[in-house]
mmJSON file of the N, C-alpha and C atoms, coordinates in Angstrom:
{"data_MODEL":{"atom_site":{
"group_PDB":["ATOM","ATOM","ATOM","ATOM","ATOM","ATOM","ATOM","ATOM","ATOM","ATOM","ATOM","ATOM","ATOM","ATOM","ATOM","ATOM","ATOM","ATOM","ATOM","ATOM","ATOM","ATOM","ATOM","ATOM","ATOM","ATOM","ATOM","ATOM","ATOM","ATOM","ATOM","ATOM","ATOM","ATOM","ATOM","ATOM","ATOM","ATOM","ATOM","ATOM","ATOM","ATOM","ATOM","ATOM","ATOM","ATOM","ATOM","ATOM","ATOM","ATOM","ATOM","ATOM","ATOM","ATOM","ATOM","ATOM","ATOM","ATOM","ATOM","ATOM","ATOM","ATOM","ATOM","ATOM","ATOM","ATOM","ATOM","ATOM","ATOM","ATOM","ATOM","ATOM","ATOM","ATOM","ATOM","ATOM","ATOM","ATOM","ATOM","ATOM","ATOM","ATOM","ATOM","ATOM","ATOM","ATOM","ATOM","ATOM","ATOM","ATOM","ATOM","ATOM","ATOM","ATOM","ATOM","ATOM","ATOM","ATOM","ATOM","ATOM","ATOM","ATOM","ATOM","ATOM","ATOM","ATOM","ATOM","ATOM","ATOM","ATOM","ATOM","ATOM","ATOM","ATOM","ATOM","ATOM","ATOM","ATOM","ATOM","ATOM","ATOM","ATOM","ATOM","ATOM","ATOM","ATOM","ATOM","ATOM","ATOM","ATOM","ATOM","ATOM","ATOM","ATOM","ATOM","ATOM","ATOM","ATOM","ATOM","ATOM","ATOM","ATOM","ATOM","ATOM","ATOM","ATOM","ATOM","ATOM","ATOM","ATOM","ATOM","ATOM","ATOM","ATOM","ATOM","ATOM","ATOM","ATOM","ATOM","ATOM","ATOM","ATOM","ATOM","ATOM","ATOM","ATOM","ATOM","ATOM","ATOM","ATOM","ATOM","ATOM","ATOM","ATOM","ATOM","ATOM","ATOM","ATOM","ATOM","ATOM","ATOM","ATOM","ATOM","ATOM","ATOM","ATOM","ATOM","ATOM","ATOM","ATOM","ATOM","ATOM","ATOM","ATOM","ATOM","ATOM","ATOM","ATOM","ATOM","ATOM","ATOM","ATOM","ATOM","ATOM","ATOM","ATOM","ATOM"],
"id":[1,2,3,4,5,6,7,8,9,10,11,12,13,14,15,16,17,18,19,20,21,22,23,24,25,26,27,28,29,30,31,32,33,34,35,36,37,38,39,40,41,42,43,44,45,46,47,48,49,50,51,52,53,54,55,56,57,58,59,60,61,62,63,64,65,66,67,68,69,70,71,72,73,74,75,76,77,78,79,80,81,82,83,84,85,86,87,88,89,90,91,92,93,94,95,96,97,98,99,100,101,102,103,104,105,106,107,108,109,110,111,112,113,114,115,116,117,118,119,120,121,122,123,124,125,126,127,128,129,130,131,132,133,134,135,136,137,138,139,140,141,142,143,144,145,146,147,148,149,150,151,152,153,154,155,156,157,158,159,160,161,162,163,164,165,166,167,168,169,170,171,172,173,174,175,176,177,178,179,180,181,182,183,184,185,186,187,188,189,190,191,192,193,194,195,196,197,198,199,200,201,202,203,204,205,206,207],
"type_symbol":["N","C","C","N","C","C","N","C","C","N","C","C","N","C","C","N","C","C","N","C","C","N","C","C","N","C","C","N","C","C","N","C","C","N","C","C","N","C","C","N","C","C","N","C","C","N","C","C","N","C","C","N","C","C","N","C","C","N","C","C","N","C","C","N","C","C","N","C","C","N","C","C","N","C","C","N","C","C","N","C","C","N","C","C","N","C","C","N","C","C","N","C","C","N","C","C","N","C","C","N","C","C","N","C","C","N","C","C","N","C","C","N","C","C","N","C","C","N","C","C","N","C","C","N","C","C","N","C","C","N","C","C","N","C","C","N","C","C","N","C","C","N","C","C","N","C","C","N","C","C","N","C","C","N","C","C","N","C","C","N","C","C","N","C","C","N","C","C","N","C","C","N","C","C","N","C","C","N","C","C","N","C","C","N","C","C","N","C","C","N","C","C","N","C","C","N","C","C","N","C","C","N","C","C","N","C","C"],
"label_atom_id":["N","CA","C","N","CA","C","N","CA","C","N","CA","C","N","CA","C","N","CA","C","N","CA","C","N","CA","C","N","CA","C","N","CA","C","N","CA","C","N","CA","C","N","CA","C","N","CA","C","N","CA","C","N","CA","C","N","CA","C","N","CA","C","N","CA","C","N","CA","C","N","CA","C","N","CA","C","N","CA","C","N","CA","C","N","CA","C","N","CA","C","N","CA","C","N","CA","C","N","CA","C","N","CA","C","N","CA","C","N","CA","C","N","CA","C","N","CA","C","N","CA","C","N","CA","C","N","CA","C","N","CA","C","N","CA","C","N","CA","C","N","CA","C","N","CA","C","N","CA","C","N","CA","C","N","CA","C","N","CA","C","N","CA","C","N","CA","C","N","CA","C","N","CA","C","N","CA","C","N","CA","C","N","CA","C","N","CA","C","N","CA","C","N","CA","C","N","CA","C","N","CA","C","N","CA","C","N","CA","C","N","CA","C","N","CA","C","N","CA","C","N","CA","C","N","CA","C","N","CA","C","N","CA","C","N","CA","C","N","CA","C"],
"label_alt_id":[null,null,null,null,null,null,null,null,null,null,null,null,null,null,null,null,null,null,null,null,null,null,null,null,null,null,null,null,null,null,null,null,null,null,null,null,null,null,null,null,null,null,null,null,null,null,null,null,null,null,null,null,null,null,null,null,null,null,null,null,null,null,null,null,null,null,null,null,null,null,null,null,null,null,null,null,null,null,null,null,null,null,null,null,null,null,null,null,null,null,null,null,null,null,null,null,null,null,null,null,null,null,null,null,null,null,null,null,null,null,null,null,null,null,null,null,null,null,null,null,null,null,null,null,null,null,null,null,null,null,null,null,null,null,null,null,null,null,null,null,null,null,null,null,null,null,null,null,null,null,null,null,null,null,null,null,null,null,null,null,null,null,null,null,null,null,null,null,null,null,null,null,null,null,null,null,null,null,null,null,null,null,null,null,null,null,null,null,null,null,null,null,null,null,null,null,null,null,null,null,null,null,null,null,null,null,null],
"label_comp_id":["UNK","UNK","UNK","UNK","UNK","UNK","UNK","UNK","UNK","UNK","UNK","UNK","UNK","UNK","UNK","UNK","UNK","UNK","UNK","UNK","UNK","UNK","UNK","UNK","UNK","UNK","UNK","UNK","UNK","UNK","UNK","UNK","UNK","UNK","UNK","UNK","UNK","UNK","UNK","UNK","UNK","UNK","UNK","UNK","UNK","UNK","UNK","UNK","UNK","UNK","UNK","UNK","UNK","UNK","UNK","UNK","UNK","UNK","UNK","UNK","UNK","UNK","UNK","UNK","UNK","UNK","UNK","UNK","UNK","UNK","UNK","UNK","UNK","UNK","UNK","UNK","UNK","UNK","UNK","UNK","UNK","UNK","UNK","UNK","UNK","UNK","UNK","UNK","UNK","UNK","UNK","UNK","UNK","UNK","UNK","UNK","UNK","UNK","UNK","UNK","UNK","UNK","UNK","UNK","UNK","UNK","UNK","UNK","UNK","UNK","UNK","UNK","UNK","UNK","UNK","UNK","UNK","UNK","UNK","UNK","UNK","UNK","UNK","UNK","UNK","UNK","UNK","UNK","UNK","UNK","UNK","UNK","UNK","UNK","UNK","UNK","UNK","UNK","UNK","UNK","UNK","UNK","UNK","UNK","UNK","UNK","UNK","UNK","UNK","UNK","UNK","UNK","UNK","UNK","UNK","UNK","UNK","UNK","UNK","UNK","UNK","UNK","UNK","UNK","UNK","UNK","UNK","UNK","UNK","UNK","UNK","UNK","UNK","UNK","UNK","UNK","UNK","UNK","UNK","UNK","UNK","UNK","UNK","UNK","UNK","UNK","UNK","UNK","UNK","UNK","UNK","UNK","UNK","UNK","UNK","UNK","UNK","UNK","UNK","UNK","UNK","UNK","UNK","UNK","UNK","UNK","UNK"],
"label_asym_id":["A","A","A","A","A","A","A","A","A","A","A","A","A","A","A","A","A","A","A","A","A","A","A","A","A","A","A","A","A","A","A","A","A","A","A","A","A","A","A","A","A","A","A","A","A","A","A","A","A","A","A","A","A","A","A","A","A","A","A","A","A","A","A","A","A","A","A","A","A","A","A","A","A","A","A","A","A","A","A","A","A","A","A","A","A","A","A","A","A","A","A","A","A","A","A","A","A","A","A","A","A","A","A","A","A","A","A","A","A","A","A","A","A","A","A","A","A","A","A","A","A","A","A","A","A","A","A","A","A","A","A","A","A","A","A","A","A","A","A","A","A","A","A","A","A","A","A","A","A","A","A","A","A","A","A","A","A","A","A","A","A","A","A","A","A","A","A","A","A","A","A","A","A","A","A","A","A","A","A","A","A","A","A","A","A","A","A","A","A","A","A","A","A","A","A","A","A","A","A","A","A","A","A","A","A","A","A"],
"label_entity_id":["1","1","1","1","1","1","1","1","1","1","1","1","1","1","1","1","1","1","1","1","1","1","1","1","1","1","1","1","1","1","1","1","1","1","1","1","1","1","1","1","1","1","1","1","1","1","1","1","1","1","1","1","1","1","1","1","1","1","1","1","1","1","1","1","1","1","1","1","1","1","1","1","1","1","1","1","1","1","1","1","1","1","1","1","1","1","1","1","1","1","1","1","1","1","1","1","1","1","1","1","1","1","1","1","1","1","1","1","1","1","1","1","1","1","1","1","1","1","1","1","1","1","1","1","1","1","1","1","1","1","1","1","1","1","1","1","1","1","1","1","1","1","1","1","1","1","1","1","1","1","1","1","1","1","1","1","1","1","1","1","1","1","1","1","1","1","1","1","1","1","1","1","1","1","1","1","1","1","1","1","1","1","1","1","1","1","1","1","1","1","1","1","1","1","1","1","1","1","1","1","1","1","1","1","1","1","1"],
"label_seq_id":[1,1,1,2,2,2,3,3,3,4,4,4,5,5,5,6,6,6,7,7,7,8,8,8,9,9,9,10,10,10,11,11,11,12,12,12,13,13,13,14,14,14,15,15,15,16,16,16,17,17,17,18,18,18,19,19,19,20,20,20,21,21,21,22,22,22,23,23,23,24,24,24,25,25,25,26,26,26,27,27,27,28,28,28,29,29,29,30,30,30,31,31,31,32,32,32,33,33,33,34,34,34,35,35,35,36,36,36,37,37,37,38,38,38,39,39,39,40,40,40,41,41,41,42,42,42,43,43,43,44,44,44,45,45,45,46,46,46,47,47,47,48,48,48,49,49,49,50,50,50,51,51,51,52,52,52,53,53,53,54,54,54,55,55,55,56,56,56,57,57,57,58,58,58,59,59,59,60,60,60,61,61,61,62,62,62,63,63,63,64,64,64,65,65,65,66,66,66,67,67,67,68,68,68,69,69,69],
"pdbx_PDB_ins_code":[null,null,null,null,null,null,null,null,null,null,null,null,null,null,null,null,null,null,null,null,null,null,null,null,null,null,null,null,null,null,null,null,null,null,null,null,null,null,null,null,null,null,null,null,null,null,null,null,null,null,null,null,null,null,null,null,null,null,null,null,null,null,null,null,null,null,null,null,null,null,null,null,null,null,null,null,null,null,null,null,null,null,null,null,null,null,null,null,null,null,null,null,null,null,null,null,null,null,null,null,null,null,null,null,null,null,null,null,null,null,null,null,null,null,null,null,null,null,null,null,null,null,null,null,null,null,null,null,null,null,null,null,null,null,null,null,null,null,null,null,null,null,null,null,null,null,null,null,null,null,null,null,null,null,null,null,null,null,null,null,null,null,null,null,null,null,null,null,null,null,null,null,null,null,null,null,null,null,null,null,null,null,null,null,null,null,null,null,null,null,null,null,null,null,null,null,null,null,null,null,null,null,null,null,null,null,null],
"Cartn_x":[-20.342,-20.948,-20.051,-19.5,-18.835,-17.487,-16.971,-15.205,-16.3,-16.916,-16.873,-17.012,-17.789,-17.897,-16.345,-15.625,-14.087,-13.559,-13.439,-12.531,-12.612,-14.058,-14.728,-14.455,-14.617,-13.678,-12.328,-11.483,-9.754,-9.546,-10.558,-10.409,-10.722,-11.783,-12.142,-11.091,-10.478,-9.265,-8.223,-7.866,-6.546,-6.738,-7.815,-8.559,-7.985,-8.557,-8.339,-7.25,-6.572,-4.89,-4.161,-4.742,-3.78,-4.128,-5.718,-5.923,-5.268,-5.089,-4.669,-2.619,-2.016,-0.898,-1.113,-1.499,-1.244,-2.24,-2.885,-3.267,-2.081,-1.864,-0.537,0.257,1.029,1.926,1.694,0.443,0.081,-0.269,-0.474,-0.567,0.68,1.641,3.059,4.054,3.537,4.099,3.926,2.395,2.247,2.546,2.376,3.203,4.653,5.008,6.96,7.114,5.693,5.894,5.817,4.785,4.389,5.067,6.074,7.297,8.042,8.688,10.236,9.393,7.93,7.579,7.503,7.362,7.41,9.09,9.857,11.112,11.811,11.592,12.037,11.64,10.065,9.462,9.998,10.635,11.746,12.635,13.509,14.764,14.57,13.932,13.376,13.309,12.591,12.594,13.78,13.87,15.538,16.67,16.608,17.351,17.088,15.569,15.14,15.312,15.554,15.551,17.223,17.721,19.649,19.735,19.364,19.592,19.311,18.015,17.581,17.529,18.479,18.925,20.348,21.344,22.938,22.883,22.174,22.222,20.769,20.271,18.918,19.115,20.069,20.384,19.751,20.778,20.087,18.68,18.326,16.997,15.59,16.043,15.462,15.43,16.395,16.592,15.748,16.204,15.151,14.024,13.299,12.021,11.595,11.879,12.143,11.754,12.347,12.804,11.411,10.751,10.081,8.801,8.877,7.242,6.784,7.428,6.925,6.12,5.159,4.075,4.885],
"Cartn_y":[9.31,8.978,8.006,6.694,5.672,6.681,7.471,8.006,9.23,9.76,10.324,9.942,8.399,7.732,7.468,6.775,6.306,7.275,8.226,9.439,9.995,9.654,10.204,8.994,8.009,6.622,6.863,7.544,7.494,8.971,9.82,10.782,10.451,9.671,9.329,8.287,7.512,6.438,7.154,8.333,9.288,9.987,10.304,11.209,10.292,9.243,8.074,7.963,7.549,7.439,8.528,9.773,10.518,11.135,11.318,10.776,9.916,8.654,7.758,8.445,8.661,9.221,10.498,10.823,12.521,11.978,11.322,10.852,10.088,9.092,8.567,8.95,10.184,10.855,11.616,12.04,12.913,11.788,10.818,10.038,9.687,9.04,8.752,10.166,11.009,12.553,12.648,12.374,12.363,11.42,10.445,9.313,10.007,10.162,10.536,11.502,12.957,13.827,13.455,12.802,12.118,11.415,10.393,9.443,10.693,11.824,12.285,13.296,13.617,14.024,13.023,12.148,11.267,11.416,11.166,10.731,12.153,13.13,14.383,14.352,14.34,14.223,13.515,12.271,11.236,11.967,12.212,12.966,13.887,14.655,16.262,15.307,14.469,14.049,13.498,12.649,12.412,13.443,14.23,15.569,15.659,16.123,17.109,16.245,14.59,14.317,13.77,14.52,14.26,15.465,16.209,17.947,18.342,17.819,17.733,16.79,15.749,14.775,15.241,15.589,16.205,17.38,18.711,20.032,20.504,20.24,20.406,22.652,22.929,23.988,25.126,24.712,25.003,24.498,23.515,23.349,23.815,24.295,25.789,26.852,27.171,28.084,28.284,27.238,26.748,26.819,26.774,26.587,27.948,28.668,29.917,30.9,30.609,30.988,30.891,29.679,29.384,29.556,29.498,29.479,31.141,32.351,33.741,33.336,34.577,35.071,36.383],
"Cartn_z":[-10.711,-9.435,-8.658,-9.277,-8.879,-7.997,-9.239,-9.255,-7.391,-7.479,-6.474,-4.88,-5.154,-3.872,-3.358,-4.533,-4.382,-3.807,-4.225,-3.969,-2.204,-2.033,-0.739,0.237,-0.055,0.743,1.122,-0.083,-0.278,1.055,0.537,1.755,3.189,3.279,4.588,4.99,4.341,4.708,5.113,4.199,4.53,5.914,6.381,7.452,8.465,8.7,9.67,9.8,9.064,9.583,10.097,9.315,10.013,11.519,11.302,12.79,13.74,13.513,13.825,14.215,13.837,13.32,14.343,14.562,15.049,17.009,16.989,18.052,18.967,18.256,18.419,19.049,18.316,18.288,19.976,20.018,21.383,22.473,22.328,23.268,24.258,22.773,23.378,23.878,23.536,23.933,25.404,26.131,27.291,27.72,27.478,28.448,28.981,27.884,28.013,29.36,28.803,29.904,31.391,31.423,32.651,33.012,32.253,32.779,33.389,32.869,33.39,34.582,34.464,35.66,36.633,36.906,38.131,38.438,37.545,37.728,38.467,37.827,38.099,39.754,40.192,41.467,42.013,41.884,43.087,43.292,42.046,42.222,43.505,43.381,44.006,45.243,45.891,46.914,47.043,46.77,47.123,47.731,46.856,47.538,48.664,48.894,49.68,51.062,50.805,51.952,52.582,51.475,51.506,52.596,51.968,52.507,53.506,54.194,55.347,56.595,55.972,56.741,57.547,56.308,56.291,56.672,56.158,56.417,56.806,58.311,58.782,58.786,59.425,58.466,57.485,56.092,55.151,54.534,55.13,54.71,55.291,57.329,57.577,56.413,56.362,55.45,53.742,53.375,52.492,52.59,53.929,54.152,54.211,55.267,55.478,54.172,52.951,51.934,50.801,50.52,50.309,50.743,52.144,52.596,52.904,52.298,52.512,50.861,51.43,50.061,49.38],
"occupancy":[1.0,1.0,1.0,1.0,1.0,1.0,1.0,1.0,1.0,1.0,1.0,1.0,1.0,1.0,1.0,1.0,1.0,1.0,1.0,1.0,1.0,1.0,1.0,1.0,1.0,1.0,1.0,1.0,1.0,1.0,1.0,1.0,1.0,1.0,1.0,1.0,1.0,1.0,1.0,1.0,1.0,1.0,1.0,1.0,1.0,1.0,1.0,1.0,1.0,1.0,1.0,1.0,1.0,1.0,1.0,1.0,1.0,1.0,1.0,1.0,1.0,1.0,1.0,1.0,1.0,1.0,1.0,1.0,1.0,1.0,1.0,1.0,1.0,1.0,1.0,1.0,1.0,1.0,1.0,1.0,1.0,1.0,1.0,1.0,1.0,1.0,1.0,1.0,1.0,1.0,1.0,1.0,1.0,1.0,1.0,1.0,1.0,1.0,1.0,1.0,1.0,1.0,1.0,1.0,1.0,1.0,1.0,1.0,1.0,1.0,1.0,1.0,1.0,1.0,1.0,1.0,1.0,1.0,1.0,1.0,1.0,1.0,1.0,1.0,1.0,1.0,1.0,1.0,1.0,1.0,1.0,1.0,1.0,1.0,1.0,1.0,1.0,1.0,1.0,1.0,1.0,1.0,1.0,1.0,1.0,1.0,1.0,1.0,1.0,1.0,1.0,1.0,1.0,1.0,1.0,1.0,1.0,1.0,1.0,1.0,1.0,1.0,1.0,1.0,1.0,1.0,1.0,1.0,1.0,1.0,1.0,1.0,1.0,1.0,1.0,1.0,1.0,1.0,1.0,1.0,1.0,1.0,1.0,1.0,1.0,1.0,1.0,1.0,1.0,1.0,1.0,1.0,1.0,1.0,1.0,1.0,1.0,1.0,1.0,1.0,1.0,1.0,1.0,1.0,1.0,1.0,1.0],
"B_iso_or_equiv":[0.0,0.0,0.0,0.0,0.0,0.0,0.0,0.0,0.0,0.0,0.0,0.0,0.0,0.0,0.0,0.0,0.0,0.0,0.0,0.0,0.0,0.0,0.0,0.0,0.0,0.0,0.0,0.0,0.0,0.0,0.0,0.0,0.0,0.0,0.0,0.0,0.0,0.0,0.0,0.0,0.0,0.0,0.0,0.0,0.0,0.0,0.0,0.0,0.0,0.0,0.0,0.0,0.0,0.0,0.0,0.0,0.0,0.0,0.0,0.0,0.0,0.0,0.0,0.0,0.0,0.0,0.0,0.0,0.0,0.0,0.0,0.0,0.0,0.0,0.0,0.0,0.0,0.0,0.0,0.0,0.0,0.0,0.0,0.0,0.0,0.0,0.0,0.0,0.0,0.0,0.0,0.0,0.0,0.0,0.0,0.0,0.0,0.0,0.0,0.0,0.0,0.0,0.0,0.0,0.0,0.0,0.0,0.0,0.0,0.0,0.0,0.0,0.0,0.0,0.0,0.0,0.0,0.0,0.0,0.0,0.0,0.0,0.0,0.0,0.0,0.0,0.0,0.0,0.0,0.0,0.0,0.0,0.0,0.0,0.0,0.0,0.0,0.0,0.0,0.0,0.0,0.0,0.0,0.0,0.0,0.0,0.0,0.0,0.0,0.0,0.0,0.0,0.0,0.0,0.0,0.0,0.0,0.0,0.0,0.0,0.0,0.0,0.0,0.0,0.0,0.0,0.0,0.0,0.0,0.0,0.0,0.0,0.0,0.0,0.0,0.0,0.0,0.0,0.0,0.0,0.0,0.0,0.0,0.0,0.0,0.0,0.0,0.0,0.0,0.0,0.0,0.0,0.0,0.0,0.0,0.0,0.0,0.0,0.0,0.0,0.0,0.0,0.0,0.0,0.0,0.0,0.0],
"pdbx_formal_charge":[null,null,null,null,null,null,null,null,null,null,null,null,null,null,null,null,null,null,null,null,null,null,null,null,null,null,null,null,null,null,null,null,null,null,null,null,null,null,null,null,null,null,null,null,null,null,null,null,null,null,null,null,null,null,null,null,null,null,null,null,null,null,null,null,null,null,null,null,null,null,null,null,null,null,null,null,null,null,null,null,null,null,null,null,null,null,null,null,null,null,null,null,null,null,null,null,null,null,null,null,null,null,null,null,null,null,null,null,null,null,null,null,null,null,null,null,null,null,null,null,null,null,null,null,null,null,null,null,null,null,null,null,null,null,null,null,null,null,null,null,null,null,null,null,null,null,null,null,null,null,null,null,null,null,null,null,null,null,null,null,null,null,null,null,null,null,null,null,null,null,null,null,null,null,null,null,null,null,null,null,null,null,null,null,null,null,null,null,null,null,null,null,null,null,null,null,null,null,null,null,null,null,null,null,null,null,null],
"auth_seq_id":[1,1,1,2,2,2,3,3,3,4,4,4,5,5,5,6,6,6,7,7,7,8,8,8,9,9,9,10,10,10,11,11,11,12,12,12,13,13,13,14,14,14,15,15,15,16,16,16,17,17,17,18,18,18,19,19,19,20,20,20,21,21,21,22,22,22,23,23,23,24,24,24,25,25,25,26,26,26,27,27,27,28,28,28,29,29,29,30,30,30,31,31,31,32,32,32,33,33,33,34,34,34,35,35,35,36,36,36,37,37,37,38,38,38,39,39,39,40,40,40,41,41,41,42,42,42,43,43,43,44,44,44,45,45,45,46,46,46,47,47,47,48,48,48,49,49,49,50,50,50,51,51,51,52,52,52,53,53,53,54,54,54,55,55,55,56,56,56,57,57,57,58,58,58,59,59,59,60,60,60,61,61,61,62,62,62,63,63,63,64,64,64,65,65,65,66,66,66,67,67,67,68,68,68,69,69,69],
"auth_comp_id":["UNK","UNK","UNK","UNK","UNK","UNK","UNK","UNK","UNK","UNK","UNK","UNK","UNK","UNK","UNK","UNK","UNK","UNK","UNK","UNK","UNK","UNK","UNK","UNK","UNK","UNK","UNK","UNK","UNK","UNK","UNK","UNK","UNK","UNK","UNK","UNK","UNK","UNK","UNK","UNK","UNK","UNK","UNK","UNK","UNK","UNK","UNK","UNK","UNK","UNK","UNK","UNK","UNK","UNK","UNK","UNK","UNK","UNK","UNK","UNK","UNK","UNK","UNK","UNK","UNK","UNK","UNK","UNK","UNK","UNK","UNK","UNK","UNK","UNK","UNK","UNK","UNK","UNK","UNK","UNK","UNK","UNK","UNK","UNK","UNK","UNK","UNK","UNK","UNK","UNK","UNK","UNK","UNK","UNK","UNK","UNK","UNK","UNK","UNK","UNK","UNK","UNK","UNK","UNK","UNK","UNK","UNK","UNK","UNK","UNK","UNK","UNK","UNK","UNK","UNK","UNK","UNK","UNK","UNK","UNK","UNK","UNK","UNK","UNK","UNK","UNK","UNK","UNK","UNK","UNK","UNK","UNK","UNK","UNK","UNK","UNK","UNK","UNK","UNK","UNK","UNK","UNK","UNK","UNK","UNK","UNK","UNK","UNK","UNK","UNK","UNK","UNK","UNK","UNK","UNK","UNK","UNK","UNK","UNK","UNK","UNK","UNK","UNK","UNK","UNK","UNK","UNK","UNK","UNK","UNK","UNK","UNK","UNK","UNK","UNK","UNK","UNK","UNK","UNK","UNK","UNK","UNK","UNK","UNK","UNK","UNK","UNK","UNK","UNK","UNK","UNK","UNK","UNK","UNK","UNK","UNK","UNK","UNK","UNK","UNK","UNK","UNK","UNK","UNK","UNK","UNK","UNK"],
"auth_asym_id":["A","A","A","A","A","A","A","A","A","A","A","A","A","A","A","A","A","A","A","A","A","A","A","A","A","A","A","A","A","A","A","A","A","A","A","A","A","A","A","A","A","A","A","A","A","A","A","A","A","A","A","A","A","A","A","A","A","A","A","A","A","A","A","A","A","A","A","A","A","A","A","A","A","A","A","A","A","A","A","A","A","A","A","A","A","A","A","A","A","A","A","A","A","A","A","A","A","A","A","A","A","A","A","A","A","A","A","A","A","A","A","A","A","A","A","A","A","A","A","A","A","A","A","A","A","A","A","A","A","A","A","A","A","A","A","A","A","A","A","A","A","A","A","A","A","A","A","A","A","A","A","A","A","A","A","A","A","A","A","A","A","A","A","A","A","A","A","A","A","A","A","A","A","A","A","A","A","A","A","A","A","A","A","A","A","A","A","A","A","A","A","A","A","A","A","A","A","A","A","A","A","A","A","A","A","A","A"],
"auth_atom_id":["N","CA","C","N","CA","C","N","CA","C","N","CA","C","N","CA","C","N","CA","C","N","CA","C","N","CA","C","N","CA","C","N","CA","C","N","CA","C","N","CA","C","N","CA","C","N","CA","C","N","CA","C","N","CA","C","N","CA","C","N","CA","C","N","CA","C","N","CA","C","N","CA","C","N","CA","C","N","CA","C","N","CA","C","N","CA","C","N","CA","C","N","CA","C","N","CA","C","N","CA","C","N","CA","C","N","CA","C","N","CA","C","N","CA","C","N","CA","C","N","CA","C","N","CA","C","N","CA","C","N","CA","C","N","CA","C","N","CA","C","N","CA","C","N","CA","C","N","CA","C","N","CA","C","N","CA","C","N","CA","C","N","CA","C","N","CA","C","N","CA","C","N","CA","C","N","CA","C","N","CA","C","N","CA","C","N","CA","C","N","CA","C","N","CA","C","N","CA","C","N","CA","C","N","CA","C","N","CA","C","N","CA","C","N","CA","C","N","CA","C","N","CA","C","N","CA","C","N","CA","C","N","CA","C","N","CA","C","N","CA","C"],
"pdbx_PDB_model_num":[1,1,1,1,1,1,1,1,1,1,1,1,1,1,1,1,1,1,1,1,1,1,1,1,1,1,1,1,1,1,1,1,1,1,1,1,1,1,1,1,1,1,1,1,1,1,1,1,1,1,1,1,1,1,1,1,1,1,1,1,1,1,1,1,1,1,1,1,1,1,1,1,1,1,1,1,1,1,1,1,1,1,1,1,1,1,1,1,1,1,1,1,1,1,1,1,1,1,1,1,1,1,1,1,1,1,1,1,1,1,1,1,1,1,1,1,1,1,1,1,1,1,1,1,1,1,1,1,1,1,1,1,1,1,1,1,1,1,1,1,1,1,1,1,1,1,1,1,1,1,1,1,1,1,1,1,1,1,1,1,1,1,1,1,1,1,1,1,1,1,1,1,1,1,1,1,1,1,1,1,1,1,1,1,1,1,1,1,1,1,1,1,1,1,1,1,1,1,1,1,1,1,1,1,1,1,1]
}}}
């Protein structure tokens, strides 16, 4: 009776951590994604406002290009 409570503690302790461990793991996963998506999104602006500053142009064009269905 004793050895089965223990055992059922040692499992529920192992459960938790790796919970703990695999939560973790997906938490700091999205952060990361969400960091290089913002970063990626400046970049992209940045461009977009190099391109259309320097080459009003091609960025008709671009537009043009983009905005058909």
């Amino acid at each position: 009776m004793f050895r089965s409570i223990l055992m059922l503690g040692v499992f529920a302790l192992v459960g938790v951590f790796a919970f703990k461990v695999i939560l973790g793991t997906a938490v700091g996963l999205l952060f990361f994604l969400i960091a290089f998506a913002i970063k990626a999104l400046i970049v992209g602006l940045v461009l977009y406002f190099i391109v259309s500053i320097f080459s009003p142009d091609t960025m008709r064009r671009w537009k043009e290009r983009w905005s058909r269905p």
